[in-house]
N, C-alpha and C positions, 0 to 999 in steps of 0.2 A: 602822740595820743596816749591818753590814762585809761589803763582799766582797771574797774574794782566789782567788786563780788559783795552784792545785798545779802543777807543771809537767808531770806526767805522760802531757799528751797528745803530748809533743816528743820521749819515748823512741824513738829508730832513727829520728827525721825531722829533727829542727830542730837541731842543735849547735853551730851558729855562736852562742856566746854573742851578739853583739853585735848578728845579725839575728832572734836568737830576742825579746831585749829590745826591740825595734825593735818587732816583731810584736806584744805582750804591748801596747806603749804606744800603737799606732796603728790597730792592729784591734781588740783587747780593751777596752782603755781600762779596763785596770786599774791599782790603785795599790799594793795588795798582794801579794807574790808565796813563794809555800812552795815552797822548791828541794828536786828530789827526788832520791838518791842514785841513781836511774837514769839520771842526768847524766854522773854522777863517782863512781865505784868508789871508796868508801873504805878500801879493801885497795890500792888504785894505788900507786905511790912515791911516798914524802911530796914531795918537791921538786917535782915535775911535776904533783902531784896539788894541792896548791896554790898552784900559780902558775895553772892552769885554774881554780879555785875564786874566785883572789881578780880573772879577767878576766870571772867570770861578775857580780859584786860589782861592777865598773868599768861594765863595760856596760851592766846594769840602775840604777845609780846615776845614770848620765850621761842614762836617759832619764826620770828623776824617779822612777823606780819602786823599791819597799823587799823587800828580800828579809827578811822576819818570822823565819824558820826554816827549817831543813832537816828534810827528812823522809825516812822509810825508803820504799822502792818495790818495786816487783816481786819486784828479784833478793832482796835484802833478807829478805823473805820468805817465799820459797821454802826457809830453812831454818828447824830450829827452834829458835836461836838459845839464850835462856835456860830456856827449859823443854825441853832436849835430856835425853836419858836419861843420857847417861854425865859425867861431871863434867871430860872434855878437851874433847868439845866445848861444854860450858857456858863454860868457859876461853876456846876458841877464838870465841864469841861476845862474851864480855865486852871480849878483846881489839879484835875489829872495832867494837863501840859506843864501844870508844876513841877508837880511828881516825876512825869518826863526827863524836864531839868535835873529835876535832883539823883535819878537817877544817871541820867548820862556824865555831870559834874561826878557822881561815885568811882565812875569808868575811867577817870579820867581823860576823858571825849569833851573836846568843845565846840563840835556842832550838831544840830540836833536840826531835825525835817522833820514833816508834817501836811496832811492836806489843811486846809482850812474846816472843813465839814462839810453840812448839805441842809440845804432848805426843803421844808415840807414842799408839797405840790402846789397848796392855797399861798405860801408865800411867793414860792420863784416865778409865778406867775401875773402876781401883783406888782408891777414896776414901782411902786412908793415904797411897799415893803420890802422889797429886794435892796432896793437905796438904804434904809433903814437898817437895817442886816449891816449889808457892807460896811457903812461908817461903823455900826460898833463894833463889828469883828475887828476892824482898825485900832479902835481901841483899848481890846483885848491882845491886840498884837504889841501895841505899842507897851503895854502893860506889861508881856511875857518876857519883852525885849528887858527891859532893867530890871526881872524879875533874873533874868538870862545872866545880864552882868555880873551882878551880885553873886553869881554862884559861880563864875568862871567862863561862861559860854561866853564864844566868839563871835558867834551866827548862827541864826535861823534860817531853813531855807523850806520854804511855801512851794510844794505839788501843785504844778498846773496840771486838771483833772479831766474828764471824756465827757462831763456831766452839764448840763445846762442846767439843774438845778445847784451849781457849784459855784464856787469862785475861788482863782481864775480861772476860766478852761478856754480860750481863747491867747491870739497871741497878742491880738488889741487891748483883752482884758487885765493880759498880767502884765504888761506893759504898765495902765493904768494905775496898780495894783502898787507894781514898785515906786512910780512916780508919786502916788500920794504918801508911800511909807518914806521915801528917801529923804534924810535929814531931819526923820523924826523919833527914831530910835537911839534906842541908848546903844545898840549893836545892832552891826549891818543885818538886814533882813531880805535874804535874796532866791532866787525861783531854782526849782527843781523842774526840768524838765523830761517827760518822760518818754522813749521814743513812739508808743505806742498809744499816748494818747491825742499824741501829735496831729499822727496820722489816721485819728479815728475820722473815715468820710462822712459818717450818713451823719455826725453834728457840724461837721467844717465843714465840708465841702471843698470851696479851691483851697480853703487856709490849712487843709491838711496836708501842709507840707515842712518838714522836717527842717529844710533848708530855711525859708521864709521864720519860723519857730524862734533859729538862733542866733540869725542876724535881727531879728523886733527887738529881742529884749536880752541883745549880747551883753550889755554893761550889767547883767543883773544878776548874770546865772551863776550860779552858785554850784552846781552838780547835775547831773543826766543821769537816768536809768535806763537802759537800755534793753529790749525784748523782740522776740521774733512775733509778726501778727499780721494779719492779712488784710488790718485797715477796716473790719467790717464791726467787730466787738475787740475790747481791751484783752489782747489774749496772754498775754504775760506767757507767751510759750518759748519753750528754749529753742536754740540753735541747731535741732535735730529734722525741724519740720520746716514744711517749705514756707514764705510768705514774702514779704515786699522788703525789708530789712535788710539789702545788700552789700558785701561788701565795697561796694564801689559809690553805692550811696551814703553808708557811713565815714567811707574817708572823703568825700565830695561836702558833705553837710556841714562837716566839723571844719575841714580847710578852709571853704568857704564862709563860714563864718568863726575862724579864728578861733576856735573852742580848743585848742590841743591840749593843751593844760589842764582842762576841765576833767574830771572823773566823771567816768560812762561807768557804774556798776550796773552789773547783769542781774535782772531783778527777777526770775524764775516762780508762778505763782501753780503749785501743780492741783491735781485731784486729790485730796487727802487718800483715796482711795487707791491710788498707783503703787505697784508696790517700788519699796526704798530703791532695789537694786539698779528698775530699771531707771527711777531718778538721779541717782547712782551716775549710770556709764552716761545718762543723755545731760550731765552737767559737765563730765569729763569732756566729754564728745563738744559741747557747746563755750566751753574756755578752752579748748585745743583750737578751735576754731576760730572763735573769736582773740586769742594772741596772735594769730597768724595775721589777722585784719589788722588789730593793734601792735602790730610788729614789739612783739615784748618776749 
């Protein structure tokens, strides 16, 4: 079993590239690491934007540690990106998963995630328009995809999401999702799953289960985020609080469905409001624990 460390617990505290990778190598004592666009605005100036990109690449490099991929974070979104209703800002979206690219090609990182976006209320609700959506998100993917080549990227990997106004957030849907993508990209385009939206109940129901997740859509997955949460909201909470998340279900889920190989980074979403310290010891605290699971 792989473990890797999202960076999202360093949003508004840790920025010093080179004491954040300091931190990741001597407190975490991780090896894998998913950089996340809450770092680095991929809308910033290209020139500025990565010369930071490529000191965050120097700094984590210098402490043995591998940046795998960039990923979308918070600000990211917070909009609706490709499944937006009007087709300027589907534009204005495809534009920034550009930028994305280009940013992570700076890092020299060749994979890059993402959710897809979010449909208004009046669309996810209209079964034509939701159809309509879907295909051209498709074609905005297939589009990113040899947009992707071109600059060096290997793979894109699509967040299945807690959201019914989403795609996919299901394990029927992104199943669906890959089968229509596959053999139509210029580079494989494959699922990020995430432990905790898996098992979000009050949208799945029986299908919130973790197991069922990665045997649907084993041939596909691409990477795991993994978080502690108690199935009722997405809690992106660390390893310090109680919730359903156990050890004996994480080595049961992944065995069971052959995933060892697959990177499980720990994707930590806190209160900006917390102060750092006690963020601090509850991420030490939460990769202490979690290497003991992943025997690393």
């Amino acid at each position: 079993m792989k473990l890797g460390l999202n960076l999202s617990f360093a949003t508004k505290r840790w920025l010093n590239p080179e004491k954040l990778a300091e931190m990741c190598k001597r407190d975490f004592g991780v090896r894998y690491i998913q950089f996340t666009w809450d770092l680095i605005d991929p809308w910033w100036p290209e020139a500025q934007r990565d010369a930071l990109a490529q000191r965050y690449q120097k700094a984590f490099r210098e402490q043995g540690l591998e940046i795998t991929a960039t990923f979308g974070g918070l600000a990211a979104y917070t909009y609706a990106q490709l499944l937006a209703p009007t087709k300027e800002e589907k534009e204005i979206s495809y534009a920034f998963f550009k930028r994305a690219i280009d940013m992570t090609a700076a890092m020299g990182v060749d994979v890059i995630g993402t959710p897809i976006g979010g449909m208004t209320h009046e669309d996810a609700v209209d079964p034509a328009r939701r159809n309509e959506l879907y295909h051209i998100a498709l074609d905005y993917l297939r589009k990113l995809a040899e947009y992707g080549r071109e600059k060096g990227i290997k793979e894109i990997q699509i967040e299945a999401t807690p959201l019914a106004t989403e795609f996919p957030h299901s394990p029927k849907e992104s199943l669906h999702l890959m089968k229509d993508l596959d053999g139509t990209t210029a580079i494989p385009v494959k699922l990020l799953i995430d432990w905790g939206h898996a098992l979000y109940k009050p949208l799945l129901k029986e299908e919130a289960d973790m197991e069922l997740w990665l045997k649907t859509c084993a041939p596909y997955i691409g990477a795991i985020h993994i978080q502690q949460t108690d199935g009722m909201l997405d809690r992106h909470w660390d390893f310090t609080k109680e919730g359903i998340v156990t050890p004996d279900l994480i080595k049961k889920a992944t065995k069971n469905a052959g995933a060892e190989n697959i990177i499980q980074y720990l994707e930590v979403v806190t209160a900006f409001e917390e102060f750092d310290d006690v963020v601090y010891e509850n991420m030490k605290k939460s990769m202490e624990f979690l290497k003991d699971v992943f025997k690393q």
